[in-house]
C-alpha positions as CSV (number, residue, x, y, z in Angstrom):
1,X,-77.7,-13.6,-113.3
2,X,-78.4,-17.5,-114.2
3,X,-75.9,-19.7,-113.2
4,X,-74.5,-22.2,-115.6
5,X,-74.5,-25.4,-113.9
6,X,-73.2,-27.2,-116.8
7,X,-70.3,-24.9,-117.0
8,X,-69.4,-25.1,-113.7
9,X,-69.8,-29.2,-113.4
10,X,-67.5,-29.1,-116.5
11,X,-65.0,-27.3,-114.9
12,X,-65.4,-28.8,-111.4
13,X,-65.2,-32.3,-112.9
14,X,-61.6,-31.1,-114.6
15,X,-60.7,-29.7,-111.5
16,X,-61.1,-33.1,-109.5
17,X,-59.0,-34.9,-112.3
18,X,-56.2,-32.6,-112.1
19,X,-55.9,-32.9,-108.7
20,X,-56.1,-36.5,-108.5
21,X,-53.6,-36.8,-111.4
22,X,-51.0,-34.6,-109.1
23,X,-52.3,-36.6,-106.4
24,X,-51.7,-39.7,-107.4
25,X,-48.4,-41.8,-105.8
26,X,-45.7,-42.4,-107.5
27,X,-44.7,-46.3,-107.5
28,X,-41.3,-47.4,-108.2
29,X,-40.6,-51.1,-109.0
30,X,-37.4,-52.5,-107.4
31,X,-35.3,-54.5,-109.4
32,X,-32.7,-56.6,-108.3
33,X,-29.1,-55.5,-109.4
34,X,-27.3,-57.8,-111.6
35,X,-25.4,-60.4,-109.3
36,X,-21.4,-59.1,-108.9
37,X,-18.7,-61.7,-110.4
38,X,-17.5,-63.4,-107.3
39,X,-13.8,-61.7,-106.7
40,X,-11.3,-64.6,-107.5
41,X,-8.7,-65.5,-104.6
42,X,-5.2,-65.8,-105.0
43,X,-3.7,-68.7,-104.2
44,X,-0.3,-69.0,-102.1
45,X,2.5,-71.1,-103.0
46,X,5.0,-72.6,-100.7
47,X,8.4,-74.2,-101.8
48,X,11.3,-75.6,-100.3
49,X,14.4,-73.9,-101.1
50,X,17.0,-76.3,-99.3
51,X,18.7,-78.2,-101.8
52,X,21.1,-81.4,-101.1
53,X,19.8,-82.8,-98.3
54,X,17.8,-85.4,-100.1
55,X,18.2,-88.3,-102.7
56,X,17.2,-89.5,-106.2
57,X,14.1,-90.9,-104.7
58,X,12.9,-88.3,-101.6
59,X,13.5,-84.5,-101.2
60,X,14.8,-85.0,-97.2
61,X,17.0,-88.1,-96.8
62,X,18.3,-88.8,-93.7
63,X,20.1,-91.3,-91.7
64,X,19.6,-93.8,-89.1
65,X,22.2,-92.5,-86.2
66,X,22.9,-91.0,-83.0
67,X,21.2,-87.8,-82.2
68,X,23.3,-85.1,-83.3
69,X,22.9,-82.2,-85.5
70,X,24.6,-81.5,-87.9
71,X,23.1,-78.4,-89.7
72,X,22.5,-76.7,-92.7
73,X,25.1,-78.9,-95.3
74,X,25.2,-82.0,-94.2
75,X,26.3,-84.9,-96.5
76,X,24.1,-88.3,-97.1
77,X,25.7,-90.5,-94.6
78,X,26.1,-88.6,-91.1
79,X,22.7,-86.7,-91.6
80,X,20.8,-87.0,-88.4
81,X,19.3,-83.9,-88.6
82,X,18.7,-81.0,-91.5
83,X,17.6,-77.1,-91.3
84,X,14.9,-76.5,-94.4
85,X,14.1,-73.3,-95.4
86,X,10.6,-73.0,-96.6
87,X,9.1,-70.0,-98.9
88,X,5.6,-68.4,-99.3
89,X,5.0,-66.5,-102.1
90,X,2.1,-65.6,-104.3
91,X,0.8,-66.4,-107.8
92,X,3.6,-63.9,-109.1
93,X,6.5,-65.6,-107.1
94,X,6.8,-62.9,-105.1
95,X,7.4,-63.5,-101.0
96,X,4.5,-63.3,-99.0
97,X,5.7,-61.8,-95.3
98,X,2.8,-62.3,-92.0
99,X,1.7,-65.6,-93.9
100,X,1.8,-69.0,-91.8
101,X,3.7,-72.2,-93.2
102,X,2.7,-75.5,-91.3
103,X,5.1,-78.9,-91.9
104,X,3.7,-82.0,-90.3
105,X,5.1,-85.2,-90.8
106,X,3.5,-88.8,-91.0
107,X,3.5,-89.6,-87.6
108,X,4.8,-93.0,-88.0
109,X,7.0,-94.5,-85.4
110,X,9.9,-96.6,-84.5
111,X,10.1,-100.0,-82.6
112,X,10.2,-97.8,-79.2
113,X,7.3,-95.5,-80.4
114,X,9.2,-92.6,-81.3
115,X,8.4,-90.4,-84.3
116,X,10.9,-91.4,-87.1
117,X,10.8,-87.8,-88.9
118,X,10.1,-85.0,-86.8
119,X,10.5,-80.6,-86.9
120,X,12.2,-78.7,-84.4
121,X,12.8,-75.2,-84.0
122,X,16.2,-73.9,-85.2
123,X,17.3,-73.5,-81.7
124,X,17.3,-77.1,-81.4
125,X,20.4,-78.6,-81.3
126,X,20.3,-82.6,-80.1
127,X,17.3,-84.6,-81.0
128,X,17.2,-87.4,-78.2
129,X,14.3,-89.9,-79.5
130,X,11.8,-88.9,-76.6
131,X,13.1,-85.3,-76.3
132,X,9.4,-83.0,-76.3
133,X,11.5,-80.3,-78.8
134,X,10.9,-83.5,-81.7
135,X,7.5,-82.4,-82.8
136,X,4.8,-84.0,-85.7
137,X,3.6,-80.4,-86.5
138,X,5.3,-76.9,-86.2
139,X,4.0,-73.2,-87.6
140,X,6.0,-70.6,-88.1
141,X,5.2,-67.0,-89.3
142,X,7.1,-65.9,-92.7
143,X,9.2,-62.4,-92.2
144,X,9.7,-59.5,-94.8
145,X,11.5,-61.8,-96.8
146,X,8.4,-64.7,-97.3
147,X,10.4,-67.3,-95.4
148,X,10.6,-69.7,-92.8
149,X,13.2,-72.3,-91.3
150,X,13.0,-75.3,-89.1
151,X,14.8,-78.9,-88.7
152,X,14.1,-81.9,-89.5
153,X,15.5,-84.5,-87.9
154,X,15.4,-88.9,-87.1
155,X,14.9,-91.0,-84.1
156,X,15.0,-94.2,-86.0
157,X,18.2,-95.3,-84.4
158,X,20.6,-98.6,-85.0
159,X,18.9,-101.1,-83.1
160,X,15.7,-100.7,-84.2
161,X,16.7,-100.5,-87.9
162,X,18.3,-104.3,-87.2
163,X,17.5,-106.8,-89.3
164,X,14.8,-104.4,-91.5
165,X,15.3,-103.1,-95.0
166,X,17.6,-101.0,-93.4
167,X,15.2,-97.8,-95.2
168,X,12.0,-96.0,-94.1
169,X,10.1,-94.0,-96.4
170,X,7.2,-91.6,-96.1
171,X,5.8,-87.9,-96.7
172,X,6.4,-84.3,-94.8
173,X,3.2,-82.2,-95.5
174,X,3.6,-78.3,-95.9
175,X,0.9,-76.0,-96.0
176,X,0.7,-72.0,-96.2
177,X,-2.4,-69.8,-95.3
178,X,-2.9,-66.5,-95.0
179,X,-6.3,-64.0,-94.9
180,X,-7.5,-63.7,-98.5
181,X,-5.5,-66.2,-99.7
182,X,-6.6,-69.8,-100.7
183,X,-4.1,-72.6,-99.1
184,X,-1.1,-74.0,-101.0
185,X,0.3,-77.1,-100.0
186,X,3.5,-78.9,-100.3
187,X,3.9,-82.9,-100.3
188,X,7.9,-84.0,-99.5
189,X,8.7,-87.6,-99.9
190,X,11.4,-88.7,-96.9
191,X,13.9,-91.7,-96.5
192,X,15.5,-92.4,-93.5
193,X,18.5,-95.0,-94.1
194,X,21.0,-96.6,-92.0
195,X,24.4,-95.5,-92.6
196,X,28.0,-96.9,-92.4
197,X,27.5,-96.4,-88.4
198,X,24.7,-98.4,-87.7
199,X,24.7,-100.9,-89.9
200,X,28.7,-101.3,-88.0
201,X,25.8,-102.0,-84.4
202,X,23.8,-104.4,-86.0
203,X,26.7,-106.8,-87.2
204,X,27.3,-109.4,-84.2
205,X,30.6,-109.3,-82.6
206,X,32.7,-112.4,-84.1
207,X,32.7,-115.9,-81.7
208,X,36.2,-116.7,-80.5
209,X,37.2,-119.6,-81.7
């Protein structure tokens, strides 16, 4: 029987193309994915929620004296030393517990190098000028309820207020942080004045005459 050997390149020619058809890879293009939005970060607030313990001009006022303390209500003119309460809360107002509040003050100093406005713990309970418990920086960790307290207190005493404008002015910087959080800050004007006490120091004792 004759072979067809047109037939048969015919179909072994279809054959081939099928195969290579099936064969062939399959390429995928990769595409990059639209970039995400950048997630937005909350920022934290911090406030102080002391009230009168400053004056028409600064939020802390306090007064050029001895070193005592004199706690949470003190009035303008025996103030040596205040406790502040500070809050952390977020963009809502609502507290903000684990989160760490900072307060660091000027730095500047007196005529014997002391720090004029320094924090202490709230166990503190004298300020001495040189004592180590007057600190330019302290960090405390807010509780359940968002807050934080500390004292501020002076070392600018009598004699070195003698003859001055008898007033120091300045700022107390507050910051609060936490993770996944942005920072919020907190700028406090200060005075520190001399009161009925110390001005009574600088007067000179009368000549007998």
């Amino acid at each position: 029987m004759p072979v067809d050997v047109e037939n048969e390149q015919t179909v072994s020619r279809r054959a081939l193309i099928r195969t290579a058809v099936w064969a062939a890879p399959v390429i995928v293009l990769a595409t990059a994915a639209p970039a995400a939005a950048a997630a937005s970060v909350e920022a934290l607030q911090v406030r102080m929620l002391t009230t009168g313990i400053g004056s028409a001009s600064a939020s802390i006022s306090l007064a050029d004296g001895k070193n005592g303390d004199v706690g949470a209500t003190p009035s303008r003119t025996d103030a040596r030393a205040v406790l502040v309460e500070f809050f952390a809360a977020n963009a809502a107002g609502q507290a903000v517990a684990d989160a760490t509040i900072t307060v660091t003050t000027d730095g500047k100093r007196e005529d014997q190098n002391n720090l004029v406005i320094s924090v202490s713990p709230t166990s503190a309970t004298s300020f001495p000028q040189a004592s180590t418990g007057r600190l330019q920086t302290l960090s405390l960790s807010t509780g359940p309820t968002g807050t934080v307290q500390m004292k501020v207190s002076t070392a600018a005493f009598r004699g070195g207020d003698c003859g001055s404008t008898g007033r120091i002015t300045g700022v107390i910087s507050v910051t609060v942080q936490k993770d996944g959080y942005s920072t919020g800050t907190l700028v406090l004007p200060y005075d520190v004045f001399d009161n009925a006490n110390a001005m009574a120091v600088c007067v000179p004792a009368p000549v007998p005459g």
